[in-house]
C-alpha positions as CSV (number, residue, x, y, z in Angstrom):
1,X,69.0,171.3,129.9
2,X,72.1,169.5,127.9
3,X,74.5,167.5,130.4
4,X,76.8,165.1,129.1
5,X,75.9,161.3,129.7
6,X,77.5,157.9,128.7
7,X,75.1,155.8,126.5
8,X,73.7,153.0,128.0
9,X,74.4,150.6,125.1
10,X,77.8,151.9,123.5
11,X,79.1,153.7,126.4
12,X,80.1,156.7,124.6
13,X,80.1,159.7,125.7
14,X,77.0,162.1,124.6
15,X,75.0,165.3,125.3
16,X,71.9,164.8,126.1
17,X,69.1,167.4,125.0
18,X,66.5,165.6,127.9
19,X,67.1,164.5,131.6
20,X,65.3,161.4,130.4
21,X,67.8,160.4,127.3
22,X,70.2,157.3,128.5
23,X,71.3,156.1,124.2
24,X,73.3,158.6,122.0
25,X,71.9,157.6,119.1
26,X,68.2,156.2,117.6
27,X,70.2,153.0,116.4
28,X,71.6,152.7,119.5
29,X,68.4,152.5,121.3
30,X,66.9,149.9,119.0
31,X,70.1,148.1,119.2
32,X,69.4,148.1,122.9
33,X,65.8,146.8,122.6
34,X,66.9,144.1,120.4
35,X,69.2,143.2,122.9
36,X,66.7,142.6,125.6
37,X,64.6,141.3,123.5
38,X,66.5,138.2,122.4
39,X,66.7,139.7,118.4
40,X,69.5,137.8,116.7
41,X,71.0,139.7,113.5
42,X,70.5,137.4,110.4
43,X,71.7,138.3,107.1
44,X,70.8,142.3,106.8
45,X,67.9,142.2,109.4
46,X,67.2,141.7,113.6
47,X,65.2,138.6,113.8
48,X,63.6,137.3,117.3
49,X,65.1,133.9,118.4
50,X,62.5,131.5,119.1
51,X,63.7,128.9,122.0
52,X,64.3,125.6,121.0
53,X,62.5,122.9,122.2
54,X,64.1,118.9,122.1
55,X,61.5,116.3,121.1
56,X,61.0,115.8,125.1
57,X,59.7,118.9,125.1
58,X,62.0,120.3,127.2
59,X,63.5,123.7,126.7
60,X,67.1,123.1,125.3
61,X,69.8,125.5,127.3
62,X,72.6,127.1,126.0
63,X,76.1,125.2,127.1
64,X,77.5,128.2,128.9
65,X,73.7,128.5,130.9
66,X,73.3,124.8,131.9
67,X,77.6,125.8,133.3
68,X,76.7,128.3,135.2
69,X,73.2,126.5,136.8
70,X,75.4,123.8,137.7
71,X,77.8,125.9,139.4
72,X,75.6,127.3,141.4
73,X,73.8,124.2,142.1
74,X,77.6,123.7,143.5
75,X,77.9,126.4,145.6
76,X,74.0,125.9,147.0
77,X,75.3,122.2,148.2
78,X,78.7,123.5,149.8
79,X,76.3,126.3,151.8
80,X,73.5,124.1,152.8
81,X,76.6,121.5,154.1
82,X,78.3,123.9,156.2
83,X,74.7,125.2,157.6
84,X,74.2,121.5,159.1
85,X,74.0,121.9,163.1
86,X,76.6,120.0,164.8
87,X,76.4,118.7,168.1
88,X,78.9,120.2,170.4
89,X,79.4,118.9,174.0
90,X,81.2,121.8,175.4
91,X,78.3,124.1,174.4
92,X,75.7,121.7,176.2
93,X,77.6,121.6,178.9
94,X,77.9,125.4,179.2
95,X,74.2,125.5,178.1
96,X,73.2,123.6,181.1
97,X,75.7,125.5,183.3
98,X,74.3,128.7,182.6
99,X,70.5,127.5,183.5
100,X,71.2,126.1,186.5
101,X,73.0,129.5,187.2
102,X,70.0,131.3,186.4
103,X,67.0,129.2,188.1
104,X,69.4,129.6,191.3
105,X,69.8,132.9,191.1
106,X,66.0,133.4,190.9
107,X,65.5,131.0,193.5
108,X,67.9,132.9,195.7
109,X,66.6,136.6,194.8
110,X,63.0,134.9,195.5
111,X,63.7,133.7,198.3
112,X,65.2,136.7,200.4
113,X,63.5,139.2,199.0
114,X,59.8,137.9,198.2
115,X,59.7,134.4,199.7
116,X,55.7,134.1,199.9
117,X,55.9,134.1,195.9
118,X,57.9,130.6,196.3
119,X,56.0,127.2,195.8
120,X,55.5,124.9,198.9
121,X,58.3,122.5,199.9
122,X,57.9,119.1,201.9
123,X,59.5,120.9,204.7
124,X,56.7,124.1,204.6
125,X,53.9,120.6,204.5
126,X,55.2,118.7,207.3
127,X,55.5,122.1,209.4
128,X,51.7,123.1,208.4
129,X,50.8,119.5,209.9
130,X,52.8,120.0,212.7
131,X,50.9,123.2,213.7
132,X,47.7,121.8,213.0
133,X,48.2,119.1,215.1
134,X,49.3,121.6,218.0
135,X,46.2,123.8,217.1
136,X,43.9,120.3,217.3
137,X,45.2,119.4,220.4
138,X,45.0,122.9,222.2
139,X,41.0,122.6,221.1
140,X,40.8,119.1,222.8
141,X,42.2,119.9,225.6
142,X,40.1,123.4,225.8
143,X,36.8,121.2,225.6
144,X,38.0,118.9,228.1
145,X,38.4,121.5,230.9
């Protein structure tokens, strides 16, 4: 199946005789793996470039590499800067607005529709003693008739 394709390293356009082909050419293809490969062309012949190392021992980076890392070392400070949470007092006061809303709300919807679900008040504990009170007296007075 021949369909025409641009090549991946020359950009030129070819027919391919597989669905699989992506270079035009064999030189092109072995250009392209000496690309990726970090082959430099020296005098006649592809030779691998080994990575320098300073005395330090640290790996020595290419000008435009050591640019670009610092750029966006840049841009990663600018971001992390305007990602800082900032302390608004409108929004806490909204914030706490907006709770007190709701626990009311419940409280009210609680209390008319399920009220036995609520916790005991002060008022609900001095009534209880009240009727207890009434109840211990009514048994007094029982035994003493």
């Amino acid at each position: 199946m021949k369909t025409d394709k641009n090549c991946k390293y020359c950009y030129q356009l070819f027919e391919s005789r597989r669905s699989n082909h992506v270079y035009c050419t064999t030189s092109c293809k072995t250009k392209a793996s000496y690309k990726r490969n970090n082959y430099k062309y020296i005098s006649g012949h592809y030779k691998k470039q080994d990575v320098e190392v300073e005395e330090s021992g640290q790996l020595m980076i290419p000008d435009n590499v050591s640019s670009q890392i610092q750029s966006l070392e840049d841009k990663l400070a600018t971001l992390q800067e305007s990602l800082k949470p900032t302390i608004n007092a409108a929004e806490i006061g909204s914030a706490a607005i907006g709770s007190v809303t709701a626990d009311a709300t419940i409280y009210g919807l609680k209390k008319l529709f399920n009220p036995s679900s609520l916790h005991a008040t002060k008022g609900d504990i001095e009534k209880l003693k009240n009727r207890i009170n009434d109840l211990s007296n009514l048994i007094t007075n029982i035994k003493n008739f």
